[in-house]
C-alpha positions in Angstrom: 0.0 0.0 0.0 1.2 3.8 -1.3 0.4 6.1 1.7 1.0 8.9 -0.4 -1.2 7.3 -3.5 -4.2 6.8 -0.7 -4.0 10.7 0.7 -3.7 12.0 -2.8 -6.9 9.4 -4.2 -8.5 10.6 -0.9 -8.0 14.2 -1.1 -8.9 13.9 -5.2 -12.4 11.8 -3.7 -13.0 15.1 -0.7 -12.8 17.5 -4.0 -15.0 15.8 -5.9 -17.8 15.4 -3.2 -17.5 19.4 -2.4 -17.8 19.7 -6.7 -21.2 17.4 -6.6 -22.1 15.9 -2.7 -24.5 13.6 -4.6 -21.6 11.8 -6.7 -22.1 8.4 -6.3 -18.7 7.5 -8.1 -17.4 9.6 -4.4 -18.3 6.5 -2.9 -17.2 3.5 -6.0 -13.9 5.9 -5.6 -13.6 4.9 -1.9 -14.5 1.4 -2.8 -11.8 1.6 -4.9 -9.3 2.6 -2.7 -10.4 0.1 0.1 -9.7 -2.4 -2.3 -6.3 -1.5 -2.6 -5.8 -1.4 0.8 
């Protein structure tokens, strides 16, 4: 696991969801990430 690849993917996901709070791929993103945990 990239600690650095999980804050930037994280910090890309907490822009997206202030862009559009109803953005469901916010939450497929975090599934995403959780995966590559």
């Amino acid at each position: 696991m990239n600690l650095k690849s999980f804050d930037q993917a994280k910090e890309q996901a907490d822009k997206a969801i202030e862009l559009a709070p109803d953005n469901k791929s916010y939450t497929k993103l975090l599934e995403e990430i959780e995966k590559q945990l």
